[in-house]
Structure formats: structure tokens, C-alpha cells
TIDREN-999912 format. One record per residue (C-alpha): residue in three letters; x, y, z. Coordinates in Angstrom, 3 decimals. Each point is the difference from the previous one (the first is absolute). Example, Ala and Ser with C-alpha at 12.3 -4.5 7.8 and 13.67 -1.06 7.14 Angstrom:
2
ALA, 12.300, -4.500, 7.800;
SER, 1.370, 3.440, -0.660;
END
This chain:
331
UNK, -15.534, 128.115, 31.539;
UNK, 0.018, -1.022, 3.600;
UNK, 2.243, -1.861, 2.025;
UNK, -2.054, -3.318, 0.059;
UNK, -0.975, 0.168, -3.383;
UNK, 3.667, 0.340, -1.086;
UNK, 1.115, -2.829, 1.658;
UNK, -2.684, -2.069, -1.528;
UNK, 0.285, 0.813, -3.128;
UNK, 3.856, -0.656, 0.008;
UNK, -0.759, -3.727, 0.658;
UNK, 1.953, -2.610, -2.200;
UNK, 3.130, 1.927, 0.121;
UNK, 2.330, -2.333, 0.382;
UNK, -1.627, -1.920, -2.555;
UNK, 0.264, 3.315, -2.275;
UNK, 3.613, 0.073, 0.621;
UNK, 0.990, -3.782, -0.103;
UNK, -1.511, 1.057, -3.962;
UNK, 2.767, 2.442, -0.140;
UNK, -2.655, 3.039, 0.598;
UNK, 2.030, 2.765, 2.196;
UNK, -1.080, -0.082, 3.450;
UNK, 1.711, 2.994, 0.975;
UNK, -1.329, 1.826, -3.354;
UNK, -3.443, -0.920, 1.163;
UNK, -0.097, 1.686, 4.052;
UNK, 1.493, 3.020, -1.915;
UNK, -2.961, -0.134, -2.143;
UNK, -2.287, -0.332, 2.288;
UNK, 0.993, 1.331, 3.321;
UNK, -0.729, 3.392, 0.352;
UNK, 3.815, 1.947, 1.334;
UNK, -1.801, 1.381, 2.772;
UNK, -0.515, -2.946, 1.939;
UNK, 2.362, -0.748, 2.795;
UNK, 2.826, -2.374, 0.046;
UNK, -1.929, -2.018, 2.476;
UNK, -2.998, -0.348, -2.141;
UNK, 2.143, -0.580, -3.241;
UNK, 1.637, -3.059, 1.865;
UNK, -3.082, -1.961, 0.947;
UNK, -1.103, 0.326, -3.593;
UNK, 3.569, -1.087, -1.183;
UNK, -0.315, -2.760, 2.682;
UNK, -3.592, -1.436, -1.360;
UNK, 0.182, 0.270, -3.353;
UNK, 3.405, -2.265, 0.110;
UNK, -2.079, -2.687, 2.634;
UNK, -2.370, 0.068, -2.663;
UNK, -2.749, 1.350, 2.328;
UNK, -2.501, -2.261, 1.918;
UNK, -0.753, -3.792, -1.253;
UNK, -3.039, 0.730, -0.323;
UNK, 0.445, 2.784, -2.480;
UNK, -0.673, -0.569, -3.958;
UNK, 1.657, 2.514, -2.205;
UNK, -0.676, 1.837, -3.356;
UNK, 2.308, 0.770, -3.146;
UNK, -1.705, 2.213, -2.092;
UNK, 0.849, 2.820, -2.893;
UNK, 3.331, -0.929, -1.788;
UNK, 1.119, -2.568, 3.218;
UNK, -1.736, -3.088, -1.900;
UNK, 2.014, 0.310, -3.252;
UNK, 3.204, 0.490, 1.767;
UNK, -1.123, -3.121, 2.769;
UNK, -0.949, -1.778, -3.448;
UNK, 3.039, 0.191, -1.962;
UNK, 2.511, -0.708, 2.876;
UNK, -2.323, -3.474, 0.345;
UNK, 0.625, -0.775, -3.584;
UNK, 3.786, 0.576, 0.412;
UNK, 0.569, -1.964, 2.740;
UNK, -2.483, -2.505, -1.657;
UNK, -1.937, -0.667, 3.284;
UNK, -2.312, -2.538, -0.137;
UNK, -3.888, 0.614, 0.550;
UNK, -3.401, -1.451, 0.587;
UNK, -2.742, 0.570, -2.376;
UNK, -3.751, -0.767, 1.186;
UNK, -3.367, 0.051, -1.747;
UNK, -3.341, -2.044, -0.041;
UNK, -1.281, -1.890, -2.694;
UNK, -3.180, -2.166, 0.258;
UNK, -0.584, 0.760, 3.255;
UNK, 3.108, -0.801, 1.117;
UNK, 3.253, 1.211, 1.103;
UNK, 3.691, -0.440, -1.702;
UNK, 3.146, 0.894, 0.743;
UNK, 2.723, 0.242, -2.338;
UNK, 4.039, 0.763, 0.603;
UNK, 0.842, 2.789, -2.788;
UNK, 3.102, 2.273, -0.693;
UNK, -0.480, 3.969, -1.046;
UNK, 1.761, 0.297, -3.116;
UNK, -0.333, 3.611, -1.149;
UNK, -1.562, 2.908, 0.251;
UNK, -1.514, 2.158, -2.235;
UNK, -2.218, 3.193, -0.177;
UNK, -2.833, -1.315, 0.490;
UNK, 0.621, -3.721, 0.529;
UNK, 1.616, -2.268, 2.125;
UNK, 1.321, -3.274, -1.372;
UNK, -0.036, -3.198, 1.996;
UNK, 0.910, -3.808, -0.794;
UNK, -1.304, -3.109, 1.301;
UNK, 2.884, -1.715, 1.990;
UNK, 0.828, -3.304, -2.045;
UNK, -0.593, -3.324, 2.603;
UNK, 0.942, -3.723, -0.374;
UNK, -4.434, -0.729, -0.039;
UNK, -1.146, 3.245, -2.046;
UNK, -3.794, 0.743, 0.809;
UNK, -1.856, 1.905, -2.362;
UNK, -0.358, 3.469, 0.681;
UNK, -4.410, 1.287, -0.140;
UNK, 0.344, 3.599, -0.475;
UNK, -1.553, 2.458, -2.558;
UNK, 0.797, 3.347, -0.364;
UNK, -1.929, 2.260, 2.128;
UNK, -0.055, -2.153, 2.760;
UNK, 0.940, 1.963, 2.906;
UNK, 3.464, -1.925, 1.910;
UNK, 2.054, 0.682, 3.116;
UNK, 3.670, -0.012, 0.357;
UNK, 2.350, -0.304, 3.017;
UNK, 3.436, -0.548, 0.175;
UNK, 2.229, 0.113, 3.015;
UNK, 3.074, 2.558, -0.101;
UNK, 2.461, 1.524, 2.224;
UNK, -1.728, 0.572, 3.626;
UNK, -3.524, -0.488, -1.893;
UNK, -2.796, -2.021, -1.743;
UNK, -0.841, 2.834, -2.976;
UNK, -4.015, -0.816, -1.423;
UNK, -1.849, 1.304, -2.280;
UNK, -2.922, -0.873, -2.154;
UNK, -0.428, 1.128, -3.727;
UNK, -1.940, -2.007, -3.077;
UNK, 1.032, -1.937, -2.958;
UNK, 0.285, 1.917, -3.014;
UNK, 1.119, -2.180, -2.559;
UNK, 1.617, -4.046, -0.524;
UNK, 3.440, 0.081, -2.711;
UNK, 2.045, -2.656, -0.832;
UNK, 3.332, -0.145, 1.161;
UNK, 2.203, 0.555, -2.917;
UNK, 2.323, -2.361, -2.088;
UNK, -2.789, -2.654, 0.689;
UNK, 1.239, -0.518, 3.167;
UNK, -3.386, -1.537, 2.912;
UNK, -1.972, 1.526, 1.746;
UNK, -0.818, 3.420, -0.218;
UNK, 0.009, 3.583, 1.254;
UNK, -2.665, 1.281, 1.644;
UNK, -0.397, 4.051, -0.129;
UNK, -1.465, 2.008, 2.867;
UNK, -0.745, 3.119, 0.659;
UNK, 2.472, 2.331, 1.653;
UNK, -1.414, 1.011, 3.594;
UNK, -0.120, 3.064, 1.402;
UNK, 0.445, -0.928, 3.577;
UNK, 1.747, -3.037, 1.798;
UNK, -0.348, -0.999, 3.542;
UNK, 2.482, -0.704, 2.501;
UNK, -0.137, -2.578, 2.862;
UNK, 3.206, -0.262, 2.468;
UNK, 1.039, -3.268, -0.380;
UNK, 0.278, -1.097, 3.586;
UNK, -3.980, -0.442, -0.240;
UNK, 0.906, -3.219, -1.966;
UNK, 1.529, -1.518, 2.892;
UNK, -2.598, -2.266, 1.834;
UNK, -1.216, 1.089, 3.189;
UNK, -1.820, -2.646, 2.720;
UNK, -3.702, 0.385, 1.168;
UNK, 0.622, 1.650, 3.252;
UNK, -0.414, -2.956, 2.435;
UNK, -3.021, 1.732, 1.932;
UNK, -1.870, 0.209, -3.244;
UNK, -1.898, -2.752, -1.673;
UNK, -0.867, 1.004, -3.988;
UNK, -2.319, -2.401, -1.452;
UNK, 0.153, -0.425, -3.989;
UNK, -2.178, -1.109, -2.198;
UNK, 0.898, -1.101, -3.305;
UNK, -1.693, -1.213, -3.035;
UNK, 0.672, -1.175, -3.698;
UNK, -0.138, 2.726, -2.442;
UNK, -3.088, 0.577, -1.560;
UNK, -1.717, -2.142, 2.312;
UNK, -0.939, 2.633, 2.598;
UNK, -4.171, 0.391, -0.698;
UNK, -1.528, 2.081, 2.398;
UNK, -0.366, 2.459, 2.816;
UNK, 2.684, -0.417, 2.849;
UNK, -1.382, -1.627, 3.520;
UNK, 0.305, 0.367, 3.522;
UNK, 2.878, -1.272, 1.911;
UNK, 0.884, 0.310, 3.534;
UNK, -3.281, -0.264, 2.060;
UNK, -2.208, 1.587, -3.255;
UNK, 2.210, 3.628, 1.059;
UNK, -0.787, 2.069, -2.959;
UNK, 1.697, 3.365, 1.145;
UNK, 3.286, -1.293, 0.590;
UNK, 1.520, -0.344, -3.415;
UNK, 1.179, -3.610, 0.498;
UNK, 0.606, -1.784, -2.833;
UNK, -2.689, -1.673, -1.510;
UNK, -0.902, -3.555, -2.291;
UNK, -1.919, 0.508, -3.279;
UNK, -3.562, -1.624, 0.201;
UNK, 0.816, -2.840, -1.842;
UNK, 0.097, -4.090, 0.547;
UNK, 2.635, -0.816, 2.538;
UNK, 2.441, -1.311, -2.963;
UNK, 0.176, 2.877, -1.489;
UNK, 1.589, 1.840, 2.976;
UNK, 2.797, -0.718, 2.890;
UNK, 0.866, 1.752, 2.976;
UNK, 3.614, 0.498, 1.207;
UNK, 2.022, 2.103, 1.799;
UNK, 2.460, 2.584, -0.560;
UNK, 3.458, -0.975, 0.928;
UNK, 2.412, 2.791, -1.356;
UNK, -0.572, 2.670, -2.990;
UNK, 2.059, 2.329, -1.715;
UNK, -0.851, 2.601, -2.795;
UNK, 0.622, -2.577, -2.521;
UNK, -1.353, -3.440, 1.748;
UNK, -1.238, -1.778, 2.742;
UNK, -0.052, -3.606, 1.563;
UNK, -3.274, -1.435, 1.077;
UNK, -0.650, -3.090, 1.846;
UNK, -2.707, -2.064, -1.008;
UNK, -1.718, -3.164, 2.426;
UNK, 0.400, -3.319, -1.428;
UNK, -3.376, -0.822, 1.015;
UNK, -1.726, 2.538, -2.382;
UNK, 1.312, -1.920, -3.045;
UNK, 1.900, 2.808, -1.752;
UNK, 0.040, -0.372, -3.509;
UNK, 2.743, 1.991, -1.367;
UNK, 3.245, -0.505, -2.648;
UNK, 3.260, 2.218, -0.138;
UNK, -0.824, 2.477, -2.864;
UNK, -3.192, 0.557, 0.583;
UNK, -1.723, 3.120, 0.291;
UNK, -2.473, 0.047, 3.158;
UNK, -1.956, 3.339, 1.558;
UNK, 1.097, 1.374, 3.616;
UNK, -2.021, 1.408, 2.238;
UNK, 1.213, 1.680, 3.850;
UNK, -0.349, 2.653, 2.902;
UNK, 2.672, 0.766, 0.423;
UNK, -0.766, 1.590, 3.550;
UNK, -3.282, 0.195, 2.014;
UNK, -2.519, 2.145, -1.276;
UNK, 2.082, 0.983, -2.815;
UNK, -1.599, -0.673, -3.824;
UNK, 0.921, -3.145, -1.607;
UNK, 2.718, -0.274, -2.486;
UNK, -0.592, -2.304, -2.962;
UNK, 2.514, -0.723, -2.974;
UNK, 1.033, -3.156, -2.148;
UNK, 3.031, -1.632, 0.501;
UNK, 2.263, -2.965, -1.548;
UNK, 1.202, -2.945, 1.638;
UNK, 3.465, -0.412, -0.382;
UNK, 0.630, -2.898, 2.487;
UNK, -2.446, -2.122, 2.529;
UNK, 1.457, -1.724, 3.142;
UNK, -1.007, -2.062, 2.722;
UNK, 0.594, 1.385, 3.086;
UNK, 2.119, -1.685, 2.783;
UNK, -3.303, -1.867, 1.969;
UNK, -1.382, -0.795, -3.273;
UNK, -3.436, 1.538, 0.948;
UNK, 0.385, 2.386, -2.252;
UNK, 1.759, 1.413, -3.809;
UNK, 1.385, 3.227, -0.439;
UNK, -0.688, 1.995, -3.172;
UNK, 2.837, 2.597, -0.957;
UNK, -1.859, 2.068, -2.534;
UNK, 1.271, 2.617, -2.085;
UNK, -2.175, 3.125, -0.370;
UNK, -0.961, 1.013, -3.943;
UNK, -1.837, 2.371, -1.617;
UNK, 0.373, 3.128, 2.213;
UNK, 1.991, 1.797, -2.479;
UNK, -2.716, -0.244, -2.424;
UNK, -2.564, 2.853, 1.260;
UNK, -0.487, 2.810, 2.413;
UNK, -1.896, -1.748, 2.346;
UNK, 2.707, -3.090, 0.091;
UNK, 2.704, 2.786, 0.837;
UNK, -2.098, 1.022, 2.825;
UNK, -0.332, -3.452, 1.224;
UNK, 3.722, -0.429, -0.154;
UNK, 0.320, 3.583, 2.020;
UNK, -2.066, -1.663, 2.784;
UNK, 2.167, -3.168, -0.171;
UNK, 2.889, 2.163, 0.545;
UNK, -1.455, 1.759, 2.664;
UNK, -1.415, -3.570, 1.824;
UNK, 3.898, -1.243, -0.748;
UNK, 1.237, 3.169, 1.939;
UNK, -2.777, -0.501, 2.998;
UNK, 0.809, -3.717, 0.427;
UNK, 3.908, 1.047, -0.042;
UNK, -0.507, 2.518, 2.845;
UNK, -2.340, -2.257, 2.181;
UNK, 2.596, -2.891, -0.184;
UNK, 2.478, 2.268, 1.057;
UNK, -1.760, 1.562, 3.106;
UNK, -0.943, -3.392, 0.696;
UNK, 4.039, -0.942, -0.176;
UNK, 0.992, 3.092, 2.337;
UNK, -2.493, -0.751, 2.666;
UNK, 0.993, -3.493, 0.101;
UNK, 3.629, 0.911, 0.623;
UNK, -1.077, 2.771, 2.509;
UNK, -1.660, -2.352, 1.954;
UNK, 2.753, -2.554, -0.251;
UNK, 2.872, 2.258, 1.270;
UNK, 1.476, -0.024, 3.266;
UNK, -1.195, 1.990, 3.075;
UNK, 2.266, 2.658, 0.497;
UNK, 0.929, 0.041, 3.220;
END
């Protein structure tokens, strides 16, 4: 194994040993004795940074039982999400043991219970956030029991997965649009999106801006990207197109996230809409579902991390020329 494959593959290791996982067991594992001390301290250096932001991680073999059961000890809360009808839900759910070939999890009891639409075999995605991470992972449904001693609700059994995913948790954190970029959104009511995208920006087809669906102008409105993390984002919307939304609604998002780059599309909740100071516009702060669920929504949220990483880096530049130029002539 090389050098830069070692040190990628170590990613998450803080989060491994914040799980009680021995960091020191795991360079002697892996770090072949011949390396120099040099070399052996810049892995021991970026595996307890927890790598690059922009890095996702992988526990596979026996990590996800172990990662697994110290969850359901510490009885860390997680996030459950699945479609049903064409739409997406979200539901808060505590791991309550595992088995050999199941993993047993229970619908967090609320003051306003909503029923819960799930069958078994529907596939489902799971995140919870531990320790220096957010751990996901999607599995399916494979049976509904009854909680016992009559008590409600129910316990929902899943499949036990053979690999969970880890994202550093600083990609959480919302990061501004860097000020010399303007990212146009366009967002629509789920379900509602009927055709072909459109062309934006002087009819440019080659440079990956984002783009409306072809449908009547209600169905659609444009907005613009004010911050975005790996979990979120906050979009403000002009008064003037009439926006038409409610807090808990699911809506479709679509962005470029930089020139020529490929648009990014995912649905999102809104958890809270604002007016903004002028009153010319209302800002959306959505929450991001769904990405758990499938392989392609995990690469989606790889790119997010990645954009969240760009956007950091940009913003800081931006903040070191500005001081640079703002400092004193030495004289």
C-alpha cells in the first residue's frame, strides 16, 4: 500500500477512536515498520485532523458492528429517511439492538405522532451524528413487530449493513457563497417538476448553470444561494415572484455550484422561512433529505462536501488578501 493511499484510507480516525477503536492499534496495523519516523508522523498527524473536509470515509468488515453497538449504548439519536408516494419522510428513531442479521430500530415517541408509511422491503437511509462525525448508511426494511407489553408504536427491523459512511462533521457547519460568486437556484414543489430543464443565462448550454424545468412559471422559482453546508442551505427568494412555500414542506433544488461545473439537484425540507432585512425578499433554510437513501444520493452528498470545502477555501483567500492589502507599508 502506498503512502497516499494509506493516508486516505485512514480517514475518520478520530471518529474511530472517539468510538473507543485504538488509534494507536490501528497505525501499527497498518503502517508498514519500515517507514521512517518522518513519514509515520504525518500519517499520525492526519488521521487525528481527520484528513481533508472534503474527505468521506468508509467502515467496512467487522468496523460497522462495533460502530453499531457503541451507538446503541450510548443511545444516540438518529434520522431515518425513506419515500413513500412519491414523497419524502423523515423520521427521528433510536437503534435498539443488534442482532445477527438484524438491526432493531424504534420510532422516537412525539407530542403530534404521524403515522409512519413503510413496508418491509422498502429500501431506507440512516444517519446519525457521533463523536467528530455524521455516520450514514442505507439498508431496507425487513420486517414491522409490535413493541412488547402492548406498549405504541412499534419496532421497525432492518437489515444489518455491511458498510457505513463517514462524513467529518465540520462539513455541517454552514459556509457563505463566496461573495464573487452568484449561484442561482431554482426550486420547485415536489412532484411538480414535468419536463426537460431550459436555458438560463443568455440560452448558454455548455456551462452547466443551473437550469428551470419546462413548466408554467408557477410551478418553478428562482433564487439564489446564500450559504450551504453538507446538511442544508439558505436560499433567498424575490418577493416579486410570489413564492408559494410553507415550513415543512418538501420542495426540489436545483444549482451550479461553480461555472461550467454539472448541476447538482436534491430535495430538501423547509425548516424555517424569513423575510429578509429590505423586505424584497424571504429566505428559505432548508434541510437536505433523502441522500442517505441510495448510492447516487451519497454521491450527491460527496459533491456537497466537496462544494462546502471549495466555498470554505475561496472565502478564506478572499479574507487573507483583504487583510494583505489592508496592512501597513512597511517602511
Amino acid at each position: 500500500m502506498g503512502f497516499g493511499t494509506l493516508r486516505k484510507s485512514l480517514i475518520g480516525g478520530s471518529v474511530l477512536r472517539s468510538l473507543g477503536l485504538s488509534f494507536r492499534r490501528i497505525l501499527q496495523d497498518v503502517v508498514p515498520a519500515k517507514w521512517g519516523r518522518r513519514r509515520k508522523a504525518r500519517i499520525s498527524r492526519d488521521v487525528r485532523r481527520g484528513i481533508d473536509m472534503n474527505e468521506v470515509g468508509m467502515l467496512c468488515g467487522g468496523e460497522p458492528r462495533k460502530t453499531l453497538q457503541t451507538v446503541i449504548d450510548k443511545k444516540v439519536p438518529a434520522i431515518m429517511s425513506y419515500l413513500s408516494k412519491g414523497k419524502w419522510h423523515v423520521a427521528k428513531v433510536l437503534l435498539t439492538n443488534l442482532g445477527t442479521c438484524r438491526l432493531d430500530a424504534e420510532v422516537s415517541r412525539t407530542k403530534r405522532p404521524h403515522p409512519i408509511n413503510i413496508r418491509p422491503d422498502q429500501p431506507v437511509g440512516v444517519s446519525l451524528k457521533y463523536g467528530y462525525g455524521k455516520f450514514i448508511f442505507e439498508t431496507k426494511v425487513v420486517a414491522l413487530e409490535p413493541l412488547p407489553g402492548g406498549q405504541s408504536g412499534g419496532r421497525i427491523v432492518l437489515e444489518v449493513p455491511d458498510r457505513i459512511e463517514i462524513v467529518q462533521r465540520r462539513s455541517y457547519f454552514r459556509v457563505d457563497v463566496p461573495a464573487l460568486l452568484k449561484v442561482n437556484t431554482f426550486l420547485w414543489h415536489r412532484g411538480r417538476q414535468k419536463a426537460e430543464p431550459k436555458d438560463n443565462n443568455n440560452g448558454s448550454q455548455d456551462r452547466g448553470d443551473a437550469r428551470a424545468p419546462l413548466a408554467p412559471e408557477a410551478d418553478y422559482w428562482q433564487g439564489k444561494l446564500i450559504d450551504i453546508s453538507a446538511g442544508g442551505a439558505q436560499i433567498a427568494v424575490d418577493t416579486s415572484q410570489e413564492p408559494d412555500f410553507k415550513n415543512g414542506q418538501f420542495i426540489g433544488v436545483r444549482f451550479t455550484p461553480m461555472p461550467y461545473e454539472t448541476p447538482l439537484m436534491f430535495n430538501a425540507q423547509i425548516r424555517n422561512i424569513l423575510p429578509t432585512a429590505d423586505g424584497k425578499s424571504v429566505c428559505l433554510g432548508l434541510q437536505i433529505v433523502g441522500l442517505e437513501a441510495s448510492c447516487e444520493g451519497r454521491q450527491i452528498l460527496s459533491r456537497l462536501v466537496g462544494i462546502v470545502e471549495r466555498y470554505y477555501q475561496i472565502n478564506q483567500s478572499s479574507v487573507k488578501q483583504q487583510d494583505f492589502q489592508g496592512a501597513p507599508n512597511a517602511i
